[in-house]
Backbone bond lengths (Angstrom), bond angles and torsions (degrees), N, CA, C in turn:
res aa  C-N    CA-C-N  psi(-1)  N-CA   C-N-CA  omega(-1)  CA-C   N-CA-C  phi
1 X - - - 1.449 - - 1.528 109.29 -
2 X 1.238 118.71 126.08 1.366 123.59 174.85 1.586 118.56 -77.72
3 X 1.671 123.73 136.79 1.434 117.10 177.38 1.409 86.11 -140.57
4 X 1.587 91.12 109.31 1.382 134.69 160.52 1.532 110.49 -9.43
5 X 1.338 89.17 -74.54 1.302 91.69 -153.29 1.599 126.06 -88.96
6 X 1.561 103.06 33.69 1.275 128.91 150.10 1.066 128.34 -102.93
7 X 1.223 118.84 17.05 1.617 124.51 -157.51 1.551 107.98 -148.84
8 X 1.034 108.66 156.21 1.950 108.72 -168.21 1.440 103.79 -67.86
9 X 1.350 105.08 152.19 1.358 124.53 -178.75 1.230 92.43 -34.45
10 X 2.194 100.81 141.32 1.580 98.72 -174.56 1.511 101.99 -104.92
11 X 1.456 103.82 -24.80 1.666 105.25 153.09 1.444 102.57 -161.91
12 X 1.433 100.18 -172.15 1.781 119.31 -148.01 1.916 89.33 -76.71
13 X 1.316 127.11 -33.07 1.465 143.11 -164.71 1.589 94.79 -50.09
14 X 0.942 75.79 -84.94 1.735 100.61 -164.01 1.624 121.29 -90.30
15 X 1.211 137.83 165.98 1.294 135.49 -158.05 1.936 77.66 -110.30
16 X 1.724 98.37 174.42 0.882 112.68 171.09 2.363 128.68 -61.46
17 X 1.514 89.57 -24.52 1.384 102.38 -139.66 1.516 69.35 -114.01
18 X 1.277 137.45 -27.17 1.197 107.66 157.76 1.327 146.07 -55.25
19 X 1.329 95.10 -60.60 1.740 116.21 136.18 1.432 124.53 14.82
20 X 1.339 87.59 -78.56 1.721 107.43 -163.76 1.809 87.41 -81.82
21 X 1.177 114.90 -47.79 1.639 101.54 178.25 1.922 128.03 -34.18
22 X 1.899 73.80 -47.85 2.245 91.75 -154.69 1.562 90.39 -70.78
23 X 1.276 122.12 -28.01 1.654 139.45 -176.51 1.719 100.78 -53.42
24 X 1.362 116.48 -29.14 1.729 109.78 -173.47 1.452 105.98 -109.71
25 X 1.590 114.53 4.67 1.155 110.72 165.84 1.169 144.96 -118.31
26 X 1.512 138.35 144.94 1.850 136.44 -172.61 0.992 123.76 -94.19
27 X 1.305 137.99 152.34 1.244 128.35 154.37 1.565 122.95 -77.62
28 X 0.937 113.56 168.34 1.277 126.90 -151.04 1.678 116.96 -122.75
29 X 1.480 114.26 39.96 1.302 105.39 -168.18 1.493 124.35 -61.56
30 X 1.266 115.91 150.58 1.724 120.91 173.80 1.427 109.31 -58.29
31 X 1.258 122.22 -59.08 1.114 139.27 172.98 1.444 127.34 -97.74
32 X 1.579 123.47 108.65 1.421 113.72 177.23 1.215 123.75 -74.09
33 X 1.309 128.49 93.65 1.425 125.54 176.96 1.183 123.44 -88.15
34 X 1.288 140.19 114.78 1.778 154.45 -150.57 1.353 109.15 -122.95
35 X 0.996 141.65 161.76 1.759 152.22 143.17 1.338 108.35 -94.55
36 X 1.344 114.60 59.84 1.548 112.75 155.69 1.501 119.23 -12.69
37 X 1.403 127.74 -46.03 1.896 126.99 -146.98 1.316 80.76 -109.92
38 X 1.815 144.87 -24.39 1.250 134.29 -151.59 1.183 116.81 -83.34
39 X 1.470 106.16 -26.36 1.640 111.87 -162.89 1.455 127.27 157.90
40 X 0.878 119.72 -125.61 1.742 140.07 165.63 1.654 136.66 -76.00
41 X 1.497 135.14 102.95 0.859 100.82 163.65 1.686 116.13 -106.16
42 X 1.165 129.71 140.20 1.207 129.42 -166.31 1.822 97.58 -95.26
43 X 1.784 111.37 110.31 1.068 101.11 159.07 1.686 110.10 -141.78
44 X 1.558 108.42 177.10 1.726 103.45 -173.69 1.497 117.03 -106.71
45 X 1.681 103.34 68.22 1.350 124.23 -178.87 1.925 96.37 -134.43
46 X 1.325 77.87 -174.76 1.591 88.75 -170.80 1.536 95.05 -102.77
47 X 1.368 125.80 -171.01 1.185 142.18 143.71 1.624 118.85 143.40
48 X 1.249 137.12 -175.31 1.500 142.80 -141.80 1.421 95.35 -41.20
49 X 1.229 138.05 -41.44 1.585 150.52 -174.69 1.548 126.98 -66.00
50 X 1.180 129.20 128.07 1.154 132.09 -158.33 1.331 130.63 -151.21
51 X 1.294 96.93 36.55 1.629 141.61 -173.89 1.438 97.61 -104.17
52 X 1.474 111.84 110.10 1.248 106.03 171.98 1.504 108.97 -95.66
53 X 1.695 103.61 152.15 1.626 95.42 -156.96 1.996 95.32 -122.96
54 X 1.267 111.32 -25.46 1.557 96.93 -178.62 1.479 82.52 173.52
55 X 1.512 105.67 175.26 1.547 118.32 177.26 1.784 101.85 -116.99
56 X 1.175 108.05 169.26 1.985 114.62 167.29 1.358 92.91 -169.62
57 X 1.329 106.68 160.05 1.332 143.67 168.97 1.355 122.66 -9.84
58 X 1.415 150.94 72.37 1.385 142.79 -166.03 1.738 107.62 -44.18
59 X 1.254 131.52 131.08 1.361 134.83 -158.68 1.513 106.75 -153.84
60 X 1.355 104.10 104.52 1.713 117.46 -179.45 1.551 133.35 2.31
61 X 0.822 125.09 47.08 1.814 117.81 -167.96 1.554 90.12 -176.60
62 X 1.610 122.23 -52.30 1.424 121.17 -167.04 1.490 118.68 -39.51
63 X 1.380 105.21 141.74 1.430 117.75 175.77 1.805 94.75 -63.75
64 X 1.388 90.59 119.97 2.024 111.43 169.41 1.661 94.91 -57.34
65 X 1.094 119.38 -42.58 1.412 111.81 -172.71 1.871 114.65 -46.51
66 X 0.967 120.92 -36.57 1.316 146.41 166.35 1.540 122.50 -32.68
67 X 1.626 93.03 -55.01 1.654 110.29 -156.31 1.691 83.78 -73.94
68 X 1.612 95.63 154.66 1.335 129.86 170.73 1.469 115.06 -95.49
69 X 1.463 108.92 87.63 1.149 131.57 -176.58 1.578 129.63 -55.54
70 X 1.547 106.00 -34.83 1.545 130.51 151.37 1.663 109.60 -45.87
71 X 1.044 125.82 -91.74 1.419 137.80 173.49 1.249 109.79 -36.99
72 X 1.107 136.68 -4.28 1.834 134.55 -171.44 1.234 81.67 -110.28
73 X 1.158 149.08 -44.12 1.442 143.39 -119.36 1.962 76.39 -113.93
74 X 1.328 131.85 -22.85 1.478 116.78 -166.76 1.442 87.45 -95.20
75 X 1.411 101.50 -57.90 1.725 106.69 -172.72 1.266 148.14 -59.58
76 X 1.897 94.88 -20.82 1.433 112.33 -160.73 1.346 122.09 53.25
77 X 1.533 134.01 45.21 1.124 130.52 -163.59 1.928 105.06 -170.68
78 X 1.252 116.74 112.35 1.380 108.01 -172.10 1.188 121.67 -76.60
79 X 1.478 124.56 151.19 1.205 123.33 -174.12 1.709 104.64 -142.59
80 X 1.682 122.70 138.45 1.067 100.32 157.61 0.924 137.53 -121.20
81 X 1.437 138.90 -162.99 1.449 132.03 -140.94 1.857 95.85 -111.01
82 X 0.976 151.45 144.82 1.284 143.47 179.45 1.554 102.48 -131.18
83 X 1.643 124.24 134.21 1.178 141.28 -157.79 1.520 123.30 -140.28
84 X 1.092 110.17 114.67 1.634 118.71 -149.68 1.664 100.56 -71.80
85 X 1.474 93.72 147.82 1.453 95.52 -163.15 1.784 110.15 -124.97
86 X 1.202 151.80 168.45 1.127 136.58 136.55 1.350 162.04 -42.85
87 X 1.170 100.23 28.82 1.391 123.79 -165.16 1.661 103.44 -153.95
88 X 1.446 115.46 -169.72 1.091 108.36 -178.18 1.859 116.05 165.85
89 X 1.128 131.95 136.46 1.410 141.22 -126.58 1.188 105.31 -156.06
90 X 1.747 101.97 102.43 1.853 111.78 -176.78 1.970 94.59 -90.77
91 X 1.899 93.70 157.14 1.244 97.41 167.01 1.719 91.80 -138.02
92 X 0.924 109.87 114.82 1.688 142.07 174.67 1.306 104.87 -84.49
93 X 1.400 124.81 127.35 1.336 121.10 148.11 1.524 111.74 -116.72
94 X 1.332 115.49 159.36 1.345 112.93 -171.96 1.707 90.99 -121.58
95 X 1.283 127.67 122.26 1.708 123.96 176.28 1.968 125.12 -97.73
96 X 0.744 115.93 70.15 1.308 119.12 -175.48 1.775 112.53 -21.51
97 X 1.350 127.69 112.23 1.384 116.03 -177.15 1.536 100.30 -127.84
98 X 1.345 127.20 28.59 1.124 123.99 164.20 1.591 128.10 -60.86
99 X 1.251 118.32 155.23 1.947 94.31 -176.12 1.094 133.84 -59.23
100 X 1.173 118.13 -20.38 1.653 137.99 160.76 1.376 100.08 -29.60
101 X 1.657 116.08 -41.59 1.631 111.53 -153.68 1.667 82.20 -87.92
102 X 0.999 144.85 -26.84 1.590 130.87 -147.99 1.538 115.41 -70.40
103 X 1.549 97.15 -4.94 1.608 98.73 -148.44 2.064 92.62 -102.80
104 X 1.403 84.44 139.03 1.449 108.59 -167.86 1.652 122.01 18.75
105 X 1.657 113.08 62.09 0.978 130.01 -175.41 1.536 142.66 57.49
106 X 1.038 85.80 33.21 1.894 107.11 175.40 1.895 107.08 -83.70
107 X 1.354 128.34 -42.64 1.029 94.32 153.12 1.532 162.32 -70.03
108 X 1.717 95.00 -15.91 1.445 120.22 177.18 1.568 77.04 -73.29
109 X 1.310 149.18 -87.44 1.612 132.92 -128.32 1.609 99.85 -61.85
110 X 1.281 113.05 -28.44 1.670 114.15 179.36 2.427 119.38 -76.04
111 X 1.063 80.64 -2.27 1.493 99.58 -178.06 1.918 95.02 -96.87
112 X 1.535 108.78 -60.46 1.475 111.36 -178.58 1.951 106.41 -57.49
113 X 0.883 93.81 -61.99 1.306 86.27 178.95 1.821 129.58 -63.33
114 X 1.549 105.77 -9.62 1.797 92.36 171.08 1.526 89.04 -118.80
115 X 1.863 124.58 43.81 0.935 112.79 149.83 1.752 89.18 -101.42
116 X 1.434 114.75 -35.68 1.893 93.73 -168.47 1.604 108.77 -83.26
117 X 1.299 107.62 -10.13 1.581 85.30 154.35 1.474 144.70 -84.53
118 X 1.503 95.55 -29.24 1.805 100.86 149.19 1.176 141.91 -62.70
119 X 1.512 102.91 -19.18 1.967 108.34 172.13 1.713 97.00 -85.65
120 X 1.378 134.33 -34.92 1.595 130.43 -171.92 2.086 87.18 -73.08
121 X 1.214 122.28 -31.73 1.164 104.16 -179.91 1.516 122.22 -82.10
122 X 1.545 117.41 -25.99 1.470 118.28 167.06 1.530 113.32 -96.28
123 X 1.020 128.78 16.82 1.886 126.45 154.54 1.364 95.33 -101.43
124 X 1.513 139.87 -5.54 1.097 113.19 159.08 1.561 120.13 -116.85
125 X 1.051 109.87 44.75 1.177 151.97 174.74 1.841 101.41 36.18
126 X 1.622 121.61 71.71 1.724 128.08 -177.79 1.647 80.96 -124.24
127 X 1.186 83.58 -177.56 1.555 98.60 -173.57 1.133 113.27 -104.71
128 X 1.323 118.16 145.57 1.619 117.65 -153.94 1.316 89.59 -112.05
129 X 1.063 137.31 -176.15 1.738 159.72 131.70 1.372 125.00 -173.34
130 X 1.449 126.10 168.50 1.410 118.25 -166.12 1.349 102.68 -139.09
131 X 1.190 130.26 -177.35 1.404 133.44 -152.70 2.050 86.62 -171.18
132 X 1.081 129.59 141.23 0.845 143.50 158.71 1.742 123.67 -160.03
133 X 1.700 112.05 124.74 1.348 125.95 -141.64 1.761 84.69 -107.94
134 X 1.131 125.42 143.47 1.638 118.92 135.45 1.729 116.16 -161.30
135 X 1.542 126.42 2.14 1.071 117.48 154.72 1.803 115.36 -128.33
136 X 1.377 107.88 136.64 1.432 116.99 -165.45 1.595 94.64 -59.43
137 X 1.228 116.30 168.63 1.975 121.33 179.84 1.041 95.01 80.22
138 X 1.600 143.86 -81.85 1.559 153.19 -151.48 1.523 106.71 -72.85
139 X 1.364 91.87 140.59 1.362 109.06 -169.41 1.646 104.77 -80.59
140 X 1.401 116.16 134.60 1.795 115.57 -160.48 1.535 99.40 -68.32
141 X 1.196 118.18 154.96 1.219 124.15 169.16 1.259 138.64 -73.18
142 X 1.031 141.37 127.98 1.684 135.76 -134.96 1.025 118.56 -138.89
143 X 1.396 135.47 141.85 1.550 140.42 -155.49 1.589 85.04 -139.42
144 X 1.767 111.71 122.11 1.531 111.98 -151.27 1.663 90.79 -100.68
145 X 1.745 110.27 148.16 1.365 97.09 -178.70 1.268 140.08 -39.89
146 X 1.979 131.93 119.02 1.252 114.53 -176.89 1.703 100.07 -139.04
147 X 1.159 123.04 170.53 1.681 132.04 -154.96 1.534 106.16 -128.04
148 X 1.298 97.47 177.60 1.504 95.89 -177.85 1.141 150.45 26.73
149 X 1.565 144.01 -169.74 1.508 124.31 -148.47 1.235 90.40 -104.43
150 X 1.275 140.56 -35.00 1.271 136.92 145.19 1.760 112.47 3.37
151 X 0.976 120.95 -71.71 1.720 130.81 -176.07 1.540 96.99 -59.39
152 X 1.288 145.56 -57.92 1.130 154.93 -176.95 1.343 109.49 3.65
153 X 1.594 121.43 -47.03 1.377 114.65 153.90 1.665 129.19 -52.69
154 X 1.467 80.19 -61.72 1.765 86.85 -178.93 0.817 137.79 -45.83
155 X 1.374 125.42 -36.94 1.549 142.84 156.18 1.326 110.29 -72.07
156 X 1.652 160.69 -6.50 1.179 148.22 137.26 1.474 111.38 -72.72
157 X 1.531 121.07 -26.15 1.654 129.06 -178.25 1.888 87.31 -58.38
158 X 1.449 111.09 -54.26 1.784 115.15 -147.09 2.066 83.08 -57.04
159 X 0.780 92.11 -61.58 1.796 105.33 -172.38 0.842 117.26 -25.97
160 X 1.366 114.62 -68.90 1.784 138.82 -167.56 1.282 95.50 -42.23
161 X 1.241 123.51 -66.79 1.483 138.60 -142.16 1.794 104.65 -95.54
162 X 0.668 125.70 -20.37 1.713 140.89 151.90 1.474 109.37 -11.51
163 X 1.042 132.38 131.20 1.525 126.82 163.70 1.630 107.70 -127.43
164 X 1.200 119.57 149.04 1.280 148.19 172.06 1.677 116.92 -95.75
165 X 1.244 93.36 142.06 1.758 90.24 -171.91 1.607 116.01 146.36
166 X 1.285 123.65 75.52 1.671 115.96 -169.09 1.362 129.25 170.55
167 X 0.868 130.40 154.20 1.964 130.08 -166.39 1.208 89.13 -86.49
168 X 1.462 161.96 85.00 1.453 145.53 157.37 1.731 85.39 -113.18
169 X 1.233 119.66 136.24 1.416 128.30 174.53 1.727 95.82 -92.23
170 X 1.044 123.03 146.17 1.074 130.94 169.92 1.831 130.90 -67.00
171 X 1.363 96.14 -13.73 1.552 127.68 172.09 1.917 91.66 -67.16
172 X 1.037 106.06 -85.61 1.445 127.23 178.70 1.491 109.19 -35.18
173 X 1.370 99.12 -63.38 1.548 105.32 -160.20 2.468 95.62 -64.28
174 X 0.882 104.32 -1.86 1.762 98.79 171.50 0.963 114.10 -97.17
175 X 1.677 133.04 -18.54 1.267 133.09 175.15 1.821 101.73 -87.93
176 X 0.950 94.66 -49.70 1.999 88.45 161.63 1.222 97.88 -34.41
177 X 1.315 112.37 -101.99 1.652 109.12 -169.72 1.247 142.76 -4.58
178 X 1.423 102.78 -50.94 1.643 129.83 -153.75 1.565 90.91 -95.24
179 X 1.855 128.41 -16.99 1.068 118.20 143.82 1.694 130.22 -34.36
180 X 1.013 99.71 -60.21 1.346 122.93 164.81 1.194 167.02 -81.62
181 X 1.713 94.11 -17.34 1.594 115.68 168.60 1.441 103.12 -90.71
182 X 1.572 103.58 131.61 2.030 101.42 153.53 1.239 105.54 -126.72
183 X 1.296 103.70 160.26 1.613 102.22 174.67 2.026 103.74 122.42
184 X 1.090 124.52 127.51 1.306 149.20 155.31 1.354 127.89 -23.37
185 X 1.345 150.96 162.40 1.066 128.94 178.24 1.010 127.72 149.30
186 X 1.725 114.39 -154.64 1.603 131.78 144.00 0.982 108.66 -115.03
187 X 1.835 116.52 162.85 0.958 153.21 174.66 1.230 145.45 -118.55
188 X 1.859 131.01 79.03 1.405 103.16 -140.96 1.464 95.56 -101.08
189 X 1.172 122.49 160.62 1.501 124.24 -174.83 1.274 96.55 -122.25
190 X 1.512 119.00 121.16 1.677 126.23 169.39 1.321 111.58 -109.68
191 X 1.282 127.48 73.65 1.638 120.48 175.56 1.815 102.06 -120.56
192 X 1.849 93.53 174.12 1.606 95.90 158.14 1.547 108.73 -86.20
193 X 1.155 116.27 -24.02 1.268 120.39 -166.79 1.595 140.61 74.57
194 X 1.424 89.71 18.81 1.221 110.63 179.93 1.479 115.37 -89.00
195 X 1.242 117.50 89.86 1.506 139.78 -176.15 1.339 114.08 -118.62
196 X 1.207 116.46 152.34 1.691 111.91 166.84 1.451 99.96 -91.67
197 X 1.447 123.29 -10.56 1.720 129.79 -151.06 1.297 96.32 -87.14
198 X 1.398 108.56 158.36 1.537 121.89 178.80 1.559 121.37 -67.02
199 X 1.169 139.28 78.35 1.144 152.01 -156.51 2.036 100.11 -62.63
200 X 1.235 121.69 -23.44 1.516 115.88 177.41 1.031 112.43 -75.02
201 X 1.518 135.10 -57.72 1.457 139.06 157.35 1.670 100.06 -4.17
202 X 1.491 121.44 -103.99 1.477 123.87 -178.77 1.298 133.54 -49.59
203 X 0.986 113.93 -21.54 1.798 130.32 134.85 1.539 111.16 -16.39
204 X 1.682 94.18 -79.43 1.191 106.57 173.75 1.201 124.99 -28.40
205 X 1.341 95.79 -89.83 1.841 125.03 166.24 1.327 102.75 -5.86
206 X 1.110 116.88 -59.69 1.950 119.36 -151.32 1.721 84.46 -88.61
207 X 1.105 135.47 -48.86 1.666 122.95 -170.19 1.233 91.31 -50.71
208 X 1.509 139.45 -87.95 1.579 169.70 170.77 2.054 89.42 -2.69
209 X 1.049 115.14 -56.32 1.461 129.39 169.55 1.639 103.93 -33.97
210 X 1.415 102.77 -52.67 1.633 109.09 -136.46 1.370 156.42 101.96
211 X 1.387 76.04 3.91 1.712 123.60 178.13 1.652 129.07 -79.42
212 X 1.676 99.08 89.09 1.855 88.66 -175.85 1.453 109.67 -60.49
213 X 1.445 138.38 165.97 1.098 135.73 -178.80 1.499 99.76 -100.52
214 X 1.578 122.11 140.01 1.071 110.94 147.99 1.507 104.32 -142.45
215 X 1.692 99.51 116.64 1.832 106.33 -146.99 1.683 77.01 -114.68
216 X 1.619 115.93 153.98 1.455 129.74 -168.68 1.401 89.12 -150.75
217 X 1.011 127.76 98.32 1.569 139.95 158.37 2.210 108.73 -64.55
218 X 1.362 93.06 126.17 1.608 88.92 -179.74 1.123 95.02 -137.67
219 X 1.314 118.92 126.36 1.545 144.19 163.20 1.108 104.74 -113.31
220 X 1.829 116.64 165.09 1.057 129.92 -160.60 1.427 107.32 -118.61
221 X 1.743 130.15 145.32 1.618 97.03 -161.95 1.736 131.49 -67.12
222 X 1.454 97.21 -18.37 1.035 110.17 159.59 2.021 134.73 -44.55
223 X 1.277 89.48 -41.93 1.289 94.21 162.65 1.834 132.85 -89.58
224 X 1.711 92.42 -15.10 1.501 94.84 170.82 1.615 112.18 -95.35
225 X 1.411 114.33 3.53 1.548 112.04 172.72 1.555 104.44 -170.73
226 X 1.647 112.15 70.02 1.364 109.65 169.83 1.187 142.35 -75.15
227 X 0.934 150.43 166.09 1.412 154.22 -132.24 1.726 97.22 -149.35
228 X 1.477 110.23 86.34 1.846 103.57 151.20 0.976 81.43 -160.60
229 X 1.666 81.41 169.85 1.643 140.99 178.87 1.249 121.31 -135.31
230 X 1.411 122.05 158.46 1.360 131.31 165.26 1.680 119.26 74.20
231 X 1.050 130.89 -128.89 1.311 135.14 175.94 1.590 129.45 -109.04
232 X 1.195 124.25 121.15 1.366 116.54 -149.56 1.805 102.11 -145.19
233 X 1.229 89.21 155.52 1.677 109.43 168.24 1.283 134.50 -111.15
234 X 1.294 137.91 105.25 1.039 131.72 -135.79 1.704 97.43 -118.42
235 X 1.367 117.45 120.77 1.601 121.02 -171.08 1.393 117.20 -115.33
236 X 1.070 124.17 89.21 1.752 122.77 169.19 2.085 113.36 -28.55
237 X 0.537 85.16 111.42 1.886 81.86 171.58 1.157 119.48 -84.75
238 X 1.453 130.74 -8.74 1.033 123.17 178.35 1.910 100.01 -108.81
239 X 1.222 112.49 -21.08 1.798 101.39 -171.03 1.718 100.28 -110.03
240 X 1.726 116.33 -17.76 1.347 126.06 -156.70 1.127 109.18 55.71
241 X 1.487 148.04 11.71 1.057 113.89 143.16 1.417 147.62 -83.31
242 X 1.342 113.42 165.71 1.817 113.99 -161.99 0.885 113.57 -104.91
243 X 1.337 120.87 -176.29 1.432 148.27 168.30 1.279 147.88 -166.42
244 X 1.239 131.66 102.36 1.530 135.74 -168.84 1.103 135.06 -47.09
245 X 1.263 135.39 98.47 1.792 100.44 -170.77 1.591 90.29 -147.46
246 X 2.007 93.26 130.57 1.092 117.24 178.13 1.749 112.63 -69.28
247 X 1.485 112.84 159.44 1.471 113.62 155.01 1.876 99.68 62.96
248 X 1.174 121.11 24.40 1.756 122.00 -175.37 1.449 111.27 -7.58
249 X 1.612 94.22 -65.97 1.566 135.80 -165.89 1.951 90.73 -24.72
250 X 1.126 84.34 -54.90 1.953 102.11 -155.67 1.646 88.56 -49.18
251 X 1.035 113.53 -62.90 1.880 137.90 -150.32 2.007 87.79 -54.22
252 X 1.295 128.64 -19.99 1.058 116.96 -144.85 1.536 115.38 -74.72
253 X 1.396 118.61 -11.36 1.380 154.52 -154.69 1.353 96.25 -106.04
254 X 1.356 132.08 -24.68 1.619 121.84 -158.11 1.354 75.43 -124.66
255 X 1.265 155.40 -24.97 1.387 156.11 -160.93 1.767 102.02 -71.16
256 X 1.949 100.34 -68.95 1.312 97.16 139.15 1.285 168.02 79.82
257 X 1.457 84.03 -146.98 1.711 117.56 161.98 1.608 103.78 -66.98
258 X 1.177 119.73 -56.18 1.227 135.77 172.22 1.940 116.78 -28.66
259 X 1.589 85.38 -86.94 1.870 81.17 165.41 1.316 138.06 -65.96
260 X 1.181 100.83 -9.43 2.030 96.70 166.71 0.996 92.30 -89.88
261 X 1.455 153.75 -44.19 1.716 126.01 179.83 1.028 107.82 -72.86
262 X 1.797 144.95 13.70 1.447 104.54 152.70 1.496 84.65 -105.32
263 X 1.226 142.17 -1.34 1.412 124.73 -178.45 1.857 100.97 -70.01
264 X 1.373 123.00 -45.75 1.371 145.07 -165.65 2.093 87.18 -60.94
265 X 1.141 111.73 -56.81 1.296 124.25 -161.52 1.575 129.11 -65.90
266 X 1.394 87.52 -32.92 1.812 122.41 157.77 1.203 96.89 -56.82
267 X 1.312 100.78 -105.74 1.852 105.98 177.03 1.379 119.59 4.52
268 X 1.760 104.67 -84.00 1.586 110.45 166.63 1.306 128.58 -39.04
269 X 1.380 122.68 -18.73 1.461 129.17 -173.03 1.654 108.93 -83.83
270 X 1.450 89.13 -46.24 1.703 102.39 -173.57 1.554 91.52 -63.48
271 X 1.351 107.29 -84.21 1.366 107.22 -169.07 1.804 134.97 -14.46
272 X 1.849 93.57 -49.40 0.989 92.52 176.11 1.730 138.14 -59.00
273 X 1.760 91.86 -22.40 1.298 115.08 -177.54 1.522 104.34 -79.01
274 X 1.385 140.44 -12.75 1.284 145.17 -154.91 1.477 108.01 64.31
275 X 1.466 108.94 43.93 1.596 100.88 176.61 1.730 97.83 -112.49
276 X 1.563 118.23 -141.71 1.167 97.42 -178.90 2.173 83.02 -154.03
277 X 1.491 97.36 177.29 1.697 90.92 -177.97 1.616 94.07 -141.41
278 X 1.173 107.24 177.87 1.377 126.67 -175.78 1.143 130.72 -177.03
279 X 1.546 137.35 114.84 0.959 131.72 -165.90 1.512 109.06 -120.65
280 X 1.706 115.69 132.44 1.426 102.96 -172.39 1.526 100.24 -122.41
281 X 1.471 113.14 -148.86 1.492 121.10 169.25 1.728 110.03 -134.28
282 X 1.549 129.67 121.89 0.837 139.38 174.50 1.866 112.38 -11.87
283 X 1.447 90.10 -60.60 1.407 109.08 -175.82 1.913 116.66 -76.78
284 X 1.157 107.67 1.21 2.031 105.58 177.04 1.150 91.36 -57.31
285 X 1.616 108.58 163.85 1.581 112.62 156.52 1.087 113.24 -61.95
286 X 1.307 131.64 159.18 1.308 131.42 152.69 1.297 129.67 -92.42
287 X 1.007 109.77 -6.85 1.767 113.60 156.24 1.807 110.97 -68.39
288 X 1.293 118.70 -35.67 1.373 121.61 -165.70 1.857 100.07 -76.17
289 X 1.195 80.66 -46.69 1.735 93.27 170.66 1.501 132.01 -46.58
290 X 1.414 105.58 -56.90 1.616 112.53 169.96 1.173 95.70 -75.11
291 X 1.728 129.79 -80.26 1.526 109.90 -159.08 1.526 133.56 -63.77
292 X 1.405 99.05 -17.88 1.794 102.21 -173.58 1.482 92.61 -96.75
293 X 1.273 110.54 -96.18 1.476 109.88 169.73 1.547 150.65 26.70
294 X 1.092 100.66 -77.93 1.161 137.85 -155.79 2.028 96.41 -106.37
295 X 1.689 114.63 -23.88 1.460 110.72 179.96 1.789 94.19 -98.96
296 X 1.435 113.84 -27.87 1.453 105.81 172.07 1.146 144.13 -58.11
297 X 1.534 91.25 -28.35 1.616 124.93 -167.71 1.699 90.40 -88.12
298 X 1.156 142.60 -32.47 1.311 146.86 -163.13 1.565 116.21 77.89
299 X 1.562 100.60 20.83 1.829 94.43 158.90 1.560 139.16 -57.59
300 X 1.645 71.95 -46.38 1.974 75.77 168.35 1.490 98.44 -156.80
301 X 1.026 101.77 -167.81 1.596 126.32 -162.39 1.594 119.47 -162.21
């Protein structure tokens, strides 16, 4: 068994000690959605099945019956046994890489984070895959379903190497997907969300799928509390087009009003679907994020 965090960086994403952290933890869906007729679900319980499928991290609540009593006894360290089941439970992330994301590190925090939700989804052995959008027309780039800790590379390799840069609206860029994704599940959504596009439509889509939402809005602080004055030009990066606007200072109040109703509106959207929302800042830690965060919020545990 490998422990991380004696060993050289396992990639550029994540630290070592995170690693070994996101490795003892699950997500927490509201709703378990499975493919009964598809295949497998890989979980760390017992039952009619007796296919052993991989081991992970022994983690407070697990049935002791489980743990691999052999291997504790070499390692001093519990582990349990995980046993393939009939059913089976994708976790999809979709990564927004439009230029919107480039700006003062909103796409790097959206890369770290659907790397720790894909490692909590392959130590518990569901099927991972990724989806990443950043030019409109082109089909997003895709990391094809893979399992267990085994992939652990593969799924930080798809990431690493990822580029950002492109008009794909995030509206759009889910119906792409949903071209292409099958399978039950979760759903993590990494955008800013800054679209003019109808964000309920694909909402839809992904419930109708089978798809819990788990949508993470990332702004940059700059955009959650900017700072002007005076006379300004205002440049889209993804369409280039502009805009003038006298007296900024004034606008800053209606600006706003503005982003907490689509932050408020998100929320309401997810919710309604039984998904869940979240809005962070480019710049939080990301340790506070996965471990506090994210166990408060009841993502995982």
């Amino acid at each position: 068994m490998e422990l991380l965090s004696t060993q050289a960086q396992f990639t550029s994403l994540l630290d070592n000690d995170a690693l070994a952290r996101l490795e003892k933890m699950r997500l927490v869906p509201r709703r378990r959605l499975t493919n009964r007729s598809r295949g497998e679900h890989h979980a760390a319980k017992g039952g009619t099945s007796t296919e052993f499928a991989d081991y992970r991290d022994y983690v407070a609540g697990d049935d002791v019956r489980y743990v691999d009593w052999n291997i504790f006894a070499r390692l001093e360290r519990p582990y349990v046994k995980l046993y393939r089941h009939e059913e089976e439970m994708h976790v999809v992330s979709i990564v927004d890489a439009s230029s919107s994301m480039q700006f003062d590190g909103k796409f790097e925090r959206a890369k770290q984070l659907a790397a720790a939700f894909g490692l909590m989804g392959l130590m518990n052995v569901e099927r991972v895959s990724s989806f990443v959008c950043n030019h409109s027309g082109r089909e997003p780039l895709f990391l094809p379903p893979c399992t267990g800790r085994v992939n652990r590379r593969r799924l930080f390799d798809f990431l690493e190497k990822i580029q950002g840069g492109g008009d794909f609206p995030i509206d759009l860029a889910v119906e792409a997907v949903l071209h292409r994704h099958r399978g039950r599940g979760i759903v993590v959504l990494l955008s800013d969300f800054l679209t003019f596009g109808d964000l309920e439509r694909p909402l839809n889509m992904l419930f109708s799928a089978g798809l819990e939402v788990f949508a993470v809005q990332i702004l940059a602080p700059s955009e959650l509390d900017p700072e002007v004055a005076g006379d300004i030009r205002l440049v889209d990066c993804e369409s280039g087009h502009t805009v003038d606007v006298s007296s900024a200072g004034d606008l800053l109040g209606i600006y706003q009003e503005h982003r907490l109703a689509l932050e408020e509106e998100l929320g309401i959207l997810c919710r309604q679907r039984s998904g869940r929302f979240l809005s962070i800042s480019s710049r939080d830690p990301l340790e506070w994020v996965l471990f506090d965060l994210l166990r408060r919020k009841g993502w995982a545990r």
